[in-house]
N, C-alpha and C positions, 0 to 999 in steps of 0.2 A: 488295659484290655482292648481299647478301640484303636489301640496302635496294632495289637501284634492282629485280630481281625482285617484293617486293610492291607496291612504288608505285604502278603502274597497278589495283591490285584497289580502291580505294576510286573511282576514275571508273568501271569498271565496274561496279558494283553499282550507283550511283548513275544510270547511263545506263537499265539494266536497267529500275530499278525506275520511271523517269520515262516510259519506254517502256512498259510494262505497266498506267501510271495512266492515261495519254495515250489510248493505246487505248481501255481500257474505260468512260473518260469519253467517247468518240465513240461507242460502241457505244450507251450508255447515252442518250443525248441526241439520235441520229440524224443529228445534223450538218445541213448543208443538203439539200434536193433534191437526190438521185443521188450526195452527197459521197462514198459507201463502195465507190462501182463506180469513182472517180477515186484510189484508194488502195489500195498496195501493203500485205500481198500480197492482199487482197481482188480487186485487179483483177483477176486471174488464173484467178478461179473463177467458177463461176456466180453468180449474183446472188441463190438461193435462203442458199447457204454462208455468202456474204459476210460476217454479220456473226460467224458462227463460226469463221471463219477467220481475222478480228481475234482475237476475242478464247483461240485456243487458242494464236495467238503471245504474244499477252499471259501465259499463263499459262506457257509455253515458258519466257518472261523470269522470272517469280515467281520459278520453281523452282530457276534458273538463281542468279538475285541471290542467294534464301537458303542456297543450296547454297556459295555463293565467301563469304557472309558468316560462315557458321558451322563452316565444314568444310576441308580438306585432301585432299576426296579427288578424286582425279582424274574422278571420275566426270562433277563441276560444272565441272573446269578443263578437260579437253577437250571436252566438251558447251558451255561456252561460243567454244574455237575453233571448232568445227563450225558454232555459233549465226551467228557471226559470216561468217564464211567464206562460207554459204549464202545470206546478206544479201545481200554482195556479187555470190552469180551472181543471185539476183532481181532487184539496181537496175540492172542489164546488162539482161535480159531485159525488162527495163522500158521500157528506152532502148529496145531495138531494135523491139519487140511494140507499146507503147503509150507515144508520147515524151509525151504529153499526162498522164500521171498522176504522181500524186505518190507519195513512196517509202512515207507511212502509217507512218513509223517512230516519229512522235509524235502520231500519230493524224492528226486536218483539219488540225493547224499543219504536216501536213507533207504538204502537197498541192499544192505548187508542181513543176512537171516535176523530173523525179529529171537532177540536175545530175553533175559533178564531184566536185563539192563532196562529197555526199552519197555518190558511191561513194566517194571519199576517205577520208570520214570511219568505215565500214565497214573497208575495207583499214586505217584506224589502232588501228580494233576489235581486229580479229583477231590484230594485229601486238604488243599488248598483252594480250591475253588468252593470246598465245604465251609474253609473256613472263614470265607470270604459273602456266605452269606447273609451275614448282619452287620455286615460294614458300614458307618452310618455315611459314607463319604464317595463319590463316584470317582472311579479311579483315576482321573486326572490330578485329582488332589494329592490321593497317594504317590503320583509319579513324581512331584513336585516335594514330596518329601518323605524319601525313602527312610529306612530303617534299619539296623543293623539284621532285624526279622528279615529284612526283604534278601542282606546280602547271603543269611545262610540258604536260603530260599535259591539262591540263584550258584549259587555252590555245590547244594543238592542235585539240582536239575544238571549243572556240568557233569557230576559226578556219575551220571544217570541216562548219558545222552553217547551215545559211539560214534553218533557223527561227525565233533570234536575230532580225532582220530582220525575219520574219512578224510576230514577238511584238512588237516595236517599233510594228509598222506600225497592229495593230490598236488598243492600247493609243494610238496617235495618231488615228484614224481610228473603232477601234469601230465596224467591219463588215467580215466580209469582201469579199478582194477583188472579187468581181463586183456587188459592191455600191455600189463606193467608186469618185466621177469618177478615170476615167484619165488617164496624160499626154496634154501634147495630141498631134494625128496627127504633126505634124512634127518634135515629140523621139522618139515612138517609130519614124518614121521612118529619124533618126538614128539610134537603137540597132542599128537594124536593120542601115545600112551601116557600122557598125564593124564587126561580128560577122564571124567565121571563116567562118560557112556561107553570108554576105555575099561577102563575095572570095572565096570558091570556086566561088561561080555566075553573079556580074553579067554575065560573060563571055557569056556564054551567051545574055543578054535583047535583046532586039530596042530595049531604050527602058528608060533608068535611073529612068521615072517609072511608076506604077504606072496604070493605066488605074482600081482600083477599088479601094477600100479598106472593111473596115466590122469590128466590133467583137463578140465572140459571150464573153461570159464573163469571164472573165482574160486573153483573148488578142486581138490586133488583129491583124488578114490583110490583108495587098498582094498583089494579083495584078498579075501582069505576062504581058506574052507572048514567047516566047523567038524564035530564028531560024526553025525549025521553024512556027512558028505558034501553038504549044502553050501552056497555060496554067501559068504560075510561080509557084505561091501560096507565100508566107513568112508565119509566125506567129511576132508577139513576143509573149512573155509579158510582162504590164503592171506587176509588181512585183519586186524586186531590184536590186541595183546592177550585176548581170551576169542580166539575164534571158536565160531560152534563146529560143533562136529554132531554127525548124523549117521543112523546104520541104518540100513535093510537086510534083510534076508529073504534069499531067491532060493527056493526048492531043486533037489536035482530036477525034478520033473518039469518046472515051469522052465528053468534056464535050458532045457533040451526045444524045449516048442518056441523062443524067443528066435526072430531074425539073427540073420549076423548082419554087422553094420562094419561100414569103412571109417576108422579113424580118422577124424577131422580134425586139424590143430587149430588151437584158441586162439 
């Protein structure tokens, strides 16, 4: 029992600490144009904060890591439940406030829409750092002698993590995404009608084909028009093997009082 207890302290320290580099490598570099207002929890504050508000989580995480590395005291082990725990209501409030930003958990490699995946991999945080509470041993010890517990541990967490992917993508491509050609319209067309948020609303559209399509960033938008009249925009995001996808609906009324804008290419 006191093996499968510390198991999980050496992926947490390790997450920690790759979270806290990740950060303040994005702080430090600026990232792209407006990358820090597309990232959690930065998105959340003003745009004055933003880059202090990376990097006081980052520091959040330091104190955290070396506190489970070096120590027994509860003070690190449920300071990092709470860490974790609190992560989780953010990538919720993330979804629901702003589905367009990424969670910022490993800085711009995690700037992809805050998926499943990602509150998942949070809720297996926390579920872990639980169990890491009465571990009789400070985690150095555990680093020093893993455990098969630790490698499903870190299995889990791959499984759980999109960045993976990100990292893959760039290291093929070497540019971010809104830099790199997209699929073309008619695969991501396709993703689009596989998707949950696809059969929860086709119902509804006046015409399974979209009357306009065009491309703003990471993301490619279909508008359609529903029974109503009204307009049905869906955004796919352009990278992962499960991109999210996202809908609004704009009133005839509101889309008549909206500006018109000049198309700008990504």
């Amino acid at each position: 029992m006191t093996l499968v207890l510390e198991s999980q302290l050496p992926n947490l320290i390790v997450l920690l600490l790759l979270g806290t580099a990740a950060k303040v490598t994005t702080v430090r570099s600026g990232g792209e144009p407006r990358s820090l207002s597309r990232l959690g929890p930065a998105v959340l504050v003003p745009k004055r904060v933003q880059a202090p508000a990376l990097l006081v989580c980052a520091v959040c995480e330091l104190m955290l890591a070396a506190g489970l590395l070096v120590s027994t005291h509860p003070f690190f082990r449920w300071g990092t439940v709470a860490f974790f725990a609190l992560s989780t209501y953010v990538l919720l409030e993330l979804r629901r406030r702003r589905p367009d930003a990424g969670c910022g958990c490993f800085g711009e490699v995690s700037s992809a829409p805050v998926g499943l995946r990602s509150v998942g991999r949070t809720v297996a945080l926390t579920a872990m750092a639980g169990m890491s509470l009465w571990a009789p041993v400070p985690g150095w010890l555990a680093v020093l002698h893993p455990t098969w517990h630790t490698a499903a541990g870190v299995a889990v967490l791959a499984l759980l993590s999109p960045e993976i992917e990100e990292l893959i993508d760039r290291l093929r491509f070497r540019a971010p995404c809104e830099q790199r050609r997209g699929p073309a319209e008619s695969a991501t067309l396709s993703r689009l009608r596989s998707s949950g948020t696809w059969r929860a609303h086709h119902g509804e559209l006046a015409s399974a084909e979209p009357y306009d399509t065009w491309r703003e960033l990471c993301w490619r938008f279909f508008a359609f028009r529903n029974q109503s009249g009204d307009d049905v925009v869906f955004a796919v995001y352009l990278t992962g093997r499960r991109p999210a996808v996202r809908m609004a609906v704009v009133s005839a009324e509101d889309s008549e009082s909206l500006p018109e804008y000049t198309p700008v290419s990504a």
